[in-house]
FINU-383543 format. One record per atom (N, C-alpha, C): x, y, z; residue in one letter. Coordinates in pm, whole numbers, padded with zeros to 5 digits, always signed. Example, Ala and Ser with C-alpha at 12.3 -4.5 7.8 and 13.67 -1.06 7.14 Angstrom:
% residues 2
+01319-00569+00780A
+01230-00450+00780A
+01320-00330+00780A
+01285-00225+00708S
+01367-00106+00714S
+01290+00003+00787S
***
This chain:
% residues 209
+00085-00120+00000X
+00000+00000+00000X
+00088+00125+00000X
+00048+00223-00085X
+00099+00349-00099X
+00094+00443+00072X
+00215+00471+00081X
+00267+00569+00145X
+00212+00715+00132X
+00084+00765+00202X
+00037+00891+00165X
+00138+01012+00150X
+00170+00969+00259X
+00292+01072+00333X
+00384+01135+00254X
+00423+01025+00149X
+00556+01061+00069X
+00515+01051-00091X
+00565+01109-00189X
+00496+01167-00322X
+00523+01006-00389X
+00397+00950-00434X
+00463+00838-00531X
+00550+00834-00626X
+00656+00753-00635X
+00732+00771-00726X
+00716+00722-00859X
+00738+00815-00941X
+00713+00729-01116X
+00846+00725-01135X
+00823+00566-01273X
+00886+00597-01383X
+00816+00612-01514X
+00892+00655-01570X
+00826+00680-01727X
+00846+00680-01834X
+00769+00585-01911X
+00872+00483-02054X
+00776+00555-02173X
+00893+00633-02270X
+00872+00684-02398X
+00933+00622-02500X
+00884+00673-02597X
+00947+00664-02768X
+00992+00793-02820X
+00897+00903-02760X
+00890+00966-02867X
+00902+01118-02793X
+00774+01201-02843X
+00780+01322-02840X
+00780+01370-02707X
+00704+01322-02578X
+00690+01297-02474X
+00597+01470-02431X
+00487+01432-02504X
+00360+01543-02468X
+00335+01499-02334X
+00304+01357-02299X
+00265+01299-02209X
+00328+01334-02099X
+00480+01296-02093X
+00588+01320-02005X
+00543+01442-01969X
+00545+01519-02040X
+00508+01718-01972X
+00402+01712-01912X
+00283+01689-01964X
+00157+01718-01884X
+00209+01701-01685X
+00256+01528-01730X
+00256+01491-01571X
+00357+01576-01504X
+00477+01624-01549X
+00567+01710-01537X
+00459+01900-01448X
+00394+01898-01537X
+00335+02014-01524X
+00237+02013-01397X
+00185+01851-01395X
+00067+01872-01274X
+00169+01858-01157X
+00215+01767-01171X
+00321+01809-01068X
+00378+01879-00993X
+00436+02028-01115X
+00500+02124-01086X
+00390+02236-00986X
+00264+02219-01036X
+00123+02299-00970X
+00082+02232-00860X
+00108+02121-00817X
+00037+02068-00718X
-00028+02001-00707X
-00112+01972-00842X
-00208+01925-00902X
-00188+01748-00877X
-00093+01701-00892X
-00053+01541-00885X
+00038+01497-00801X
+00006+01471-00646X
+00084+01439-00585X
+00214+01311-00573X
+00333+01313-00698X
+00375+01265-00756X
+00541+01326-00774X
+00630+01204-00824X
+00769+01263-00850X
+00850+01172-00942X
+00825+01184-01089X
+00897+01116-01172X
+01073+01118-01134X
+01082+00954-01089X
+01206+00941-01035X
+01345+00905-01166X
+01261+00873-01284X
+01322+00839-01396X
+01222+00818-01508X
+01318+00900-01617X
+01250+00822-01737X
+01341+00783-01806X
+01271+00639-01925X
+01339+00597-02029X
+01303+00578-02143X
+01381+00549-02222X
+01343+00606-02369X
+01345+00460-02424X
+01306+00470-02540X
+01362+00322-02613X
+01419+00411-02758X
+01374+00554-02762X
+01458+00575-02873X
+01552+00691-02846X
+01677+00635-02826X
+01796+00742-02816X
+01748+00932-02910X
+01685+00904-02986X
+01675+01096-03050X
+01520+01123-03000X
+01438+01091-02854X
+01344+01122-02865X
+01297+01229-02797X
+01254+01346-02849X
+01260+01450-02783X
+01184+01479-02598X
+01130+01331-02612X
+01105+01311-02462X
+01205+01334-02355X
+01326+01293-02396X
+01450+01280-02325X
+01504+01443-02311X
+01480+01529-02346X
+01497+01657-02335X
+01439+01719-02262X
+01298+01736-02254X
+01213+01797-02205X
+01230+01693-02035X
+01300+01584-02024X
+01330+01521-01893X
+01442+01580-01841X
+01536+01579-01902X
+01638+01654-01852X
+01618+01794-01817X
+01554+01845-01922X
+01533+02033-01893X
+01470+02027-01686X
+01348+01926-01700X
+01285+01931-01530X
+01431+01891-01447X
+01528+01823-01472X
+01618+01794-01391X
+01568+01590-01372X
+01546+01579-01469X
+01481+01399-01487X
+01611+01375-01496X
+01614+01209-01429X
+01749+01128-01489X
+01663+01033-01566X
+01706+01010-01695X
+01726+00951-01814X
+01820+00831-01816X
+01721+00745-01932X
+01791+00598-01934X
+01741+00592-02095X
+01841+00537-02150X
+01831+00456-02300X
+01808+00306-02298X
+01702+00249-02366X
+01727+00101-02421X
+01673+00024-02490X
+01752+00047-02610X
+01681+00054-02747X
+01695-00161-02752X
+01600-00152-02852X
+01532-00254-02869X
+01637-00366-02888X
+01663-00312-03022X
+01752-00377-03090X
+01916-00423-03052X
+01941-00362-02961X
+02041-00384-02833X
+02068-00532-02783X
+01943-00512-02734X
+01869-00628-02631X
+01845-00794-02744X
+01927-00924-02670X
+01859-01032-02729X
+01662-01059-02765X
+01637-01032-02696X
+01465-01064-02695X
+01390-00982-02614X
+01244-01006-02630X
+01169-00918-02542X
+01167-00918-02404X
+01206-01017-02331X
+01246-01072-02225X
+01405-00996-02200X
+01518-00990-02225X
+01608-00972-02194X
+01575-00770-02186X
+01492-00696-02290X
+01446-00602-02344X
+01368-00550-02227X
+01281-00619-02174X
+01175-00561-02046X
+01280-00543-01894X
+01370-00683-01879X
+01418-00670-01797X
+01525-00568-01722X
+01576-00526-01865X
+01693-00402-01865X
+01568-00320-01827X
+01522-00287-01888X
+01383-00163-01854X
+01331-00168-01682X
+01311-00261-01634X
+01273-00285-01511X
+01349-00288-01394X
+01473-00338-01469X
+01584-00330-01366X
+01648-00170-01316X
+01598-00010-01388X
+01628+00084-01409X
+01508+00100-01333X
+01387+00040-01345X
+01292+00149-01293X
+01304+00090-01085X
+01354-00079-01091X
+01372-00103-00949X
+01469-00021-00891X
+01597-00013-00939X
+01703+00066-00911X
+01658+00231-00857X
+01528+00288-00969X
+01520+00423-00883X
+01410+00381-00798X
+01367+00258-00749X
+01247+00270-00637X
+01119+00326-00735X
+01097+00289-00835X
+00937+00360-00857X
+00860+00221-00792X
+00796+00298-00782X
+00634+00207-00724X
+00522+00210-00809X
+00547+00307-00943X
+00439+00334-01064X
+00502+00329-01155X
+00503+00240-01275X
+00564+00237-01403X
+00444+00296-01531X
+00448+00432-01575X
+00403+00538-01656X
+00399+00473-01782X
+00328+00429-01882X
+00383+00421-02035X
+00337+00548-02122X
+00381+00568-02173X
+00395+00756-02178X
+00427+00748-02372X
+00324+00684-02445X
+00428+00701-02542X
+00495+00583-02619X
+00495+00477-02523X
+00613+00394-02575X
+00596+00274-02663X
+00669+00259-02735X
+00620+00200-02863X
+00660+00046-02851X
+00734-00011-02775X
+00750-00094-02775X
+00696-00215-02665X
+00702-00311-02745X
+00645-00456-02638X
+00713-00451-02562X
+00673-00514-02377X
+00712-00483-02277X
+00639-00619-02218X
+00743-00721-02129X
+00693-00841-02071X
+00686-00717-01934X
+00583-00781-01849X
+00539-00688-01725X
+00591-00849-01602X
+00720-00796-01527X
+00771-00903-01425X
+00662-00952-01346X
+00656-01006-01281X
+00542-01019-01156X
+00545-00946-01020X
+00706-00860-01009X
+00690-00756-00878X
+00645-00681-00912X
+00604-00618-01040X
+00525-00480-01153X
+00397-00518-01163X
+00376-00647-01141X
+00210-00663-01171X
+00109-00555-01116X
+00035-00522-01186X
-00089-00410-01149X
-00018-00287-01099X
+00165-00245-01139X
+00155-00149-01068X
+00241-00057-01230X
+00219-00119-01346X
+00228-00043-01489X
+00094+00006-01581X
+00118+00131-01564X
-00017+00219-01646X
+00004+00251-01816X
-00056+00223-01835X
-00053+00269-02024X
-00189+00342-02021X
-00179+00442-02126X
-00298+00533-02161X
-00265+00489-02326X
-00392+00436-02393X
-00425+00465-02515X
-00502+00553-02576X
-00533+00664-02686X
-00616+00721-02725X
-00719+00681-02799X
-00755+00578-02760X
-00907+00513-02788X
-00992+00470-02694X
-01156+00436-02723X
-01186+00340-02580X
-01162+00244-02614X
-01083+00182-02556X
-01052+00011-02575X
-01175-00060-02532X
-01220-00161-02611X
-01142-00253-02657X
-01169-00175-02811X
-01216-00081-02870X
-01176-00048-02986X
-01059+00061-03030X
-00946+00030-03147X
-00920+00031-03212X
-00790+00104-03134X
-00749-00028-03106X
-00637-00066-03044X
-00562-00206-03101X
-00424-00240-03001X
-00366-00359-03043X
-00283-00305-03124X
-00222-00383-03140X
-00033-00402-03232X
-00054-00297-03381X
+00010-00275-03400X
-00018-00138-03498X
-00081-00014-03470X
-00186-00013-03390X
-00266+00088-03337X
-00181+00159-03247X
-00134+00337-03289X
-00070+00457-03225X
-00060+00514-03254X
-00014+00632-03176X
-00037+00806-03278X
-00159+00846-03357X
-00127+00876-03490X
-00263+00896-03532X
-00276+00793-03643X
-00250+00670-03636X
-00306+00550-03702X
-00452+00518-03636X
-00434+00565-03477X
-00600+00510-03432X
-00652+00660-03499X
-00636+00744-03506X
-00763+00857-03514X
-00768+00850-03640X
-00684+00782-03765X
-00722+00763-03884X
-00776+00656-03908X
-00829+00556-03814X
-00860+00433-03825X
-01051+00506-03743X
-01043+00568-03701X
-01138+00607-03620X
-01222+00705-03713X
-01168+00812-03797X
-01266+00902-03885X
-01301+00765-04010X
-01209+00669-04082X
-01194+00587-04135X
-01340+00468-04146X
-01343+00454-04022X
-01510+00384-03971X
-01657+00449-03950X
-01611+00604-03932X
-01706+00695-03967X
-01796+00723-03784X
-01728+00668-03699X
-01830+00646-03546X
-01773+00817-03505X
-01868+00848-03430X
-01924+00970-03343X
-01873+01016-03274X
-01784+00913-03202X
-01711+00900-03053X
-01618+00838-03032X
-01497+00917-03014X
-01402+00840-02951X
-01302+00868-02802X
-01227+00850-02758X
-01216+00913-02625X
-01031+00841-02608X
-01028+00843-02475X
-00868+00747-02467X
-00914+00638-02292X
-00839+00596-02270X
-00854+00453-02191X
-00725+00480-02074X
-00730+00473-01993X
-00590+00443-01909X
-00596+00278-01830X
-00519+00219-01846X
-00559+00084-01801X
-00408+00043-01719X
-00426-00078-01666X
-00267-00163-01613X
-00253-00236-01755X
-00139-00226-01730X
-00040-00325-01881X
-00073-00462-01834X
-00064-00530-01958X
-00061-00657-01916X
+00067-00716-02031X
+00034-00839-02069X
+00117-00897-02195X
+00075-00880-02278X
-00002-00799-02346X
-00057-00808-02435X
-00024-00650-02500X
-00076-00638-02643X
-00035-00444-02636X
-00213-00415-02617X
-00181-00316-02593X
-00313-00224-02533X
-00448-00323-02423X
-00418-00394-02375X
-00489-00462-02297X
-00420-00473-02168X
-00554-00516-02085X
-00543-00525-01908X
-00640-00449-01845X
-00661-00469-01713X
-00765-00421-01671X
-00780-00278-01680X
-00908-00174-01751X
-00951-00076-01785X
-00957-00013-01596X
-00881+00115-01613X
-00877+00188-01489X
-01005+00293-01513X
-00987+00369-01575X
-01058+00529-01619X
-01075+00525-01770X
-01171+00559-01865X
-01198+00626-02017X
-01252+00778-01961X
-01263+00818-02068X
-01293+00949-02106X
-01309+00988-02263X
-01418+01042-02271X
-01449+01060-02415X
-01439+01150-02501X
-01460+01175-02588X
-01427+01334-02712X
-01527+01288-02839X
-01564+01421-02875X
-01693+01391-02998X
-01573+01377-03099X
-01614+01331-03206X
-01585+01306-03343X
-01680+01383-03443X
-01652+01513-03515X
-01683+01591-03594X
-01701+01550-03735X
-01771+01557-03826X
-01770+01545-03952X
-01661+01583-04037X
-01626+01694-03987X
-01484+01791-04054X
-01366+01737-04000X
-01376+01665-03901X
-01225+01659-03814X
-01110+01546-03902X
-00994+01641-03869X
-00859+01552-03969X
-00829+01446-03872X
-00740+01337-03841X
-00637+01270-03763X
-00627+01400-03655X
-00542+01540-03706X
-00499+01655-03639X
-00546+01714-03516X
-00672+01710-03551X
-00775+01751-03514X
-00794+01700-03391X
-00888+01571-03406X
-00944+01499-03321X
-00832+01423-03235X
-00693+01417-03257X
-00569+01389-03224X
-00569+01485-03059X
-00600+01593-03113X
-00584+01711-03026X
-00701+01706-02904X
-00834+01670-02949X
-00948+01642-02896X
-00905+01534-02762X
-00889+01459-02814X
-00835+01317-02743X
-00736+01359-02645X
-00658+01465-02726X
-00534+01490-02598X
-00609+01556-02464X
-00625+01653-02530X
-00726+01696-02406X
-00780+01613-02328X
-00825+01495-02367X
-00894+01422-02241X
-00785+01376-02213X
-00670+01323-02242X
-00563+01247-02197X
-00499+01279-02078X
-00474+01402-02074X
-00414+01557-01995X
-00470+01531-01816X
-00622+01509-01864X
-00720+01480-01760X
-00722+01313-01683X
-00729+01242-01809X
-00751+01073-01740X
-00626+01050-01688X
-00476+01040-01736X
-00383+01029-01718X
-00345+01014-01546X
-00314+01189-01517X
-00296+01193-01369X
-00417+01167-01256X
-00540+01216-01321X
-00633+01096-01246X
-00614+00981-01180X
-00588+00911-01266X
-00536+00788-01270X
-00452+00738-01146X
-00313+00824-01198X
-00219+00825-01111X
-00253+00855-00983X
-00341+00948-00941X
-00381+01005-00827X
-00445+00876-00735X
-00562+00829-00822X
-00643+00705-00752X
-00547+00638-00682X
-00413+00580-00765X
-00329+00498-00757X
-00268+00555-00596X
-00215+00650-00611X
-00151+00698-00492X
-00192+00746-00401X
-00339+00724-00418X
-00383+00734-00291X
-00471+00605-00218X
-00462+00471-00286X
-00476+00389-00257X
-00633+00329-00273X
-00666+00418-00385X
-00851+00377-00426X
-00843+00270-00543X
-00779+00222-00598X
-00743+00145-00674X
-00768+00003-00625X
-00821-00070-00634X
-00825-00233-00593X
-00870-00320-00755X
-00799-00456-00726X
-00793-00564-00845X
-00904-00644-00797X
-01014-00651-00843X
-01078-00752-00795X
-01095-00867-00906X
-01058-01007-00933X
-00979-01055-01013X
-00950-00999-01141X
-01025-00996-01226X
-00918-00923-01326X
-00983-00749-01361X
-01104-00715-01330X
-01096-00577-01301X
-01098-00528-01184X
-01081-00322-01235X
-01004-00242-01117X
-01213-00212-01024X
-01163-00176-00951X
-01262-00102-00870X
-01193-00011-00794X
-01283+00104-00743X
-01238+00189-00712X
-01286+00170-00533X
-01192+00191-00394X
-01262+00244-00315X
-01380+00297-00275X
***
């Protein structure tokens, strides 16, 4: 059980641009998320995530895929960085790559997708492949998901959704942006439940306190 007392610690695994990384960066910095990204890591050495970590005073870790023998040898380097700084919350922020989840991490790794899962998600589905897969089907509504990782990509037990209309006019760009907005919101939510101990597994979904 989470320690009220003391700010939960994240880590936080990117690819890429790391919009994500900032938001939580930002609620943080306001007060807003009682929280303290203890590390982040990248899987891609040029990702401008890794900048905007360092600029807060983040320590940074590389470990690119292709490095690594297998997905297994690949998760473990990753995990062994996030035990080393003590997180107690593993963030997926972004990150593009498959990730075996150990069993001391069980239920305690978050991924946010920008869809409601269970639609239009899974292996290929990111960035704006889902919101072009989403104007593409022509539906009304789409929103983003924050869930626990499991083995699988974009699956495990559903924590929080949140939704966003889908416009007739709207590009990928657009509704990209829509979605973020809710993301901004479900995200540290999320995190918050977590650290403050409203979070319970009751076998394979979450309930809340």
């Amino acid at each position: 059980m989470q320690d009220q007392s003391k700010p939960l610690r994240l880590a936080v695994l990117l690819s890429g641009s790391g919009t994500t990384l900032q938001n939580l960066i930002d609620r943080i910095a306001d007060g807003r998320l009682a929280a303290q990204i203890a590390l982040v890591v990248s899987s891609n050495p040029a990702a401008f995530g890794l900048q905007r970590a360092e600029l807060a005073g983040i320590p940074t870790a590389i470990v690119e895929r292709k490095t690594c023998a297998d997905d297994r040898h690949f998760s473990e380097r990753i995990f062994t960085l996030c035990r080393n700084a003590d997180a107690q919350l593993v963030c997926m922020a972004g990150f593009l790559k498959f990730l075996l989840i150990p069993d001391d991490f069980r239920w305690r790794v978050m991924n946010i997708h920008p869809s409601l899962i269970p639609a239009f998600c899974g292996k290929g589905f990111y960035g704006h492949r889902v919101h072009e897969a989403v104007l593409a089907a022509g539906v009304k509504g789409s929103g983003c998901t924050v869930h626990f990782a499991d083995n699988q990509y974009d699956h495990g037990p559903i924590i929080l959704q949140r939704q966003a209309p889908v416009f007739a006019n709207d590009t990928p760009e657009t509704l990209a942006q829509r979605v973020f907005e809710q993301e901004c919101e479900a995200y540290p939510e999320a995190i918050q439940l977590f650290a403050e101990n409203h979070l319970i597994m009751e076998g394979h979904e979450v309930r809340r306190r």
